[in-house]
N, C-alpha and C positions, 0 to 999 in steps of 0.2 A: 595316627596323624590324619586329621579329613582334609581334602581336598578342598579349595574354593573355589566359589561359582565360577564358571568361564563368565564373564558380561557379555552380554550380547552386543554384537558390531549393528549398527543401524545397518538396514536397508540401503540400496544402491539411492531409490528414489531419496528415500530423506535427508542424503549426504547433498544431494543435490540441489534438493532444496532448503539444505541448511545452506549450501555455500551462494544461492538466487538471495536468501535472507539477508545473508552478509553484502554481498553485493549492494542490494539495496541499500543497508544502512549507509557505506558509502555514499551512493548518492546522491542519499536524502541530506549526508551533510555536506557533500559536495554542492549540491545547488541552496542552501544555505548561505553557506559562504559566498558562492559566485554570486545571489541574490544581493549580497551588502554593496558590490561594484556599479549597479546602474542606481541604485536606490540614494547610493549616496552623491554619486556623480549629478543625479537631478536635484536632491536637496543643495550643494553646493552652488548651482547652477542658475538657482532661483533668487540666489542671495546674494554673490557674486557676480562681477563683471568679467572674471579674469578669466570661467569655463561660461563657453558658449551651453547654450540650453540644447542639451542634446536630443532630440525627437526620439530616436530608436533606445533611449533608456526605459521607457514606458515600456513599451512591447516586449522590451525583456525584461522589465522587472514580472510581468506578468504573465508570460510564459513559464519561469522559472516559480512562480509563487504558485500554479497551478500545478505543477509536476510535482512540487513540493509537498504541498496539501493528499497530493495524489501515493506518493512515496509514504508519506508517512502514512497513509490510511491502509496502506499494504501494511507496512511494518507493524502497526498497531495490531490487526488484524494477526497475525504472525505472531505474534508475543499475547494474545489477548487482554491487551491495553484499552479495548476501547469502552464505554460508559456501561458501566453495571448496576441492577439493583437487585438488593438479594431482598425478595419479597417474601422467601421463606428460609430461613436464616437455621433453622435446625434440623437439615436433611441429610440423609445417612450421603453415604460416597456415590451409591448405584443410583437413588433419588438424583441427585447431584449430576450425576453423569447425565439424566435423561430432560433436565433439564437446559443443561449446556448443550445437549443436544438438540435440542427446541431452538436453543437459540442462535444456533450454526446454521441452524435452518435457515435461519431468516435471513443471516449473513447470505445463502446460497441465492436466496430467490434475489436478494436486493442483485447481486453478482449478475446472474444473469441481465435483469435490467440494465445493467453494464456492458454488459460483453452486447447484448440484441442492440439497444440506443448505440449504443456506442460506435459499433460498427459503421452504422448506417450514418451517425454523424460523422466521421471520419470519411465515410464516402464521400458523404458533402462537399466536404474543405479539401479534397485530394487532389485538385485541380486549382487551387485557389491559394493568394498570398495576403502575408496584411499588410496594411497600407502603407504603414511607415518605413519599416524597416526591409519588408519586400522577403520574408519568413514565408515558408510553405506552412500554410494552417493545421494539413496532419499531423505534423509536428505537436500540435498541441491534443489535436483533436482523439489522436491516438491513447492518449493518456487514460480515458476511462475505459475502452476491452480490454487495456492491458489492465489495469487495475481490476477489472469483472475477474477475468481469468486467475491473476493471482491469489486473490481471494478465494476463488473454486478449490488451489489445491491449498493451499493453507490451511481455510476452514473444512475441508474435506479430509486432511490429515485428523485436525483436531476431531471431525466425526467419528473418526475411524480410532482414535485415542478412546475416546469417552464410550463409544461402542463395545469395545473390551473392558473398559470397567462395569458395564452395564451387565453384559454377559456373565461378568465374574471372573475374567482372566486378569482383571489388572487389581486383585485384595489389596 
């Protein structure tokens, strides 16, 4: 009788970052959903006598629409959902791997741009409210290092995936 494979248990890090994955997914459809509450309240508003026209529905339809945008650009990121073209369409696995690697790359530099800008805009706004609703601006302004960062270890996973195929450990 042979024995079968033990499978291998993930990493501490990747459980971890599986379970930052999931988290996100929630609340990329968490503010989805809270997104439909001001969006509609103002379309209603505009048409209607009966709801006063609410000021602070703007600021947060657009706080949430920017976290949203943001969320999801993680998530895609993480699932590697986002815009592909296969310009060489007949390449072995390890070919294949070294090109996904090229292209993680670029996911990292764009990252950084994120996490450097980012910061320094969030400095910005750190001291500062918006107009309407009287919202602290980091609030939003944080959104892109956290987004740079996420993407570091995401596509740094996926580097480090496609690296062992490139190597030959992952036939």
């Amino acid at each position: 009788m042979s024995e079968m494979p033990v499978p291998s248990t993930p990493s501490l890090w990747r459980r971890v970052s599986a379970a930052y994955a999931k988290l996100l997914e929630f609340l990329l459809a968490t503010c989805v959903g809270v997104l439909v509450v001001p969006v509609t309240l103002q379309i209603i508003s505009r048409y209607t006598p009966f709801i006063p026209s609410y000021i602070w529905t703007e600021e947060m339809a657009r706080f949430l629409f920017v976290w949203t945008i943001m969320i999801g650009a993680m998530v895609g990121v993480r699932e590697a959902q986002h815009f592909e073209v296969d310009v060489w369409p007949d390449l072995s696995r390890r070919s294949e791997a070294a090109v996904r690697i090229l292209a993680r790359l670029g996911i990292l530099a764009l990252a950084l741009v994120f996490v450097s800008a980012g910061l320094e805009f969030t400095r910005f706004a750190w001291n500062r409210t918006s107009e309407l609703a009287d919202l602290p601006l980091w609030l939003i302004h944080v959104a892109w290092p956290v987004t740079g960062v996420t993407w570091i270890v995401f596509a740094g996973e996926q580097i480090i995936d496609e690296m062992r195929i490139l190597v030959g450990a992952g036939r």
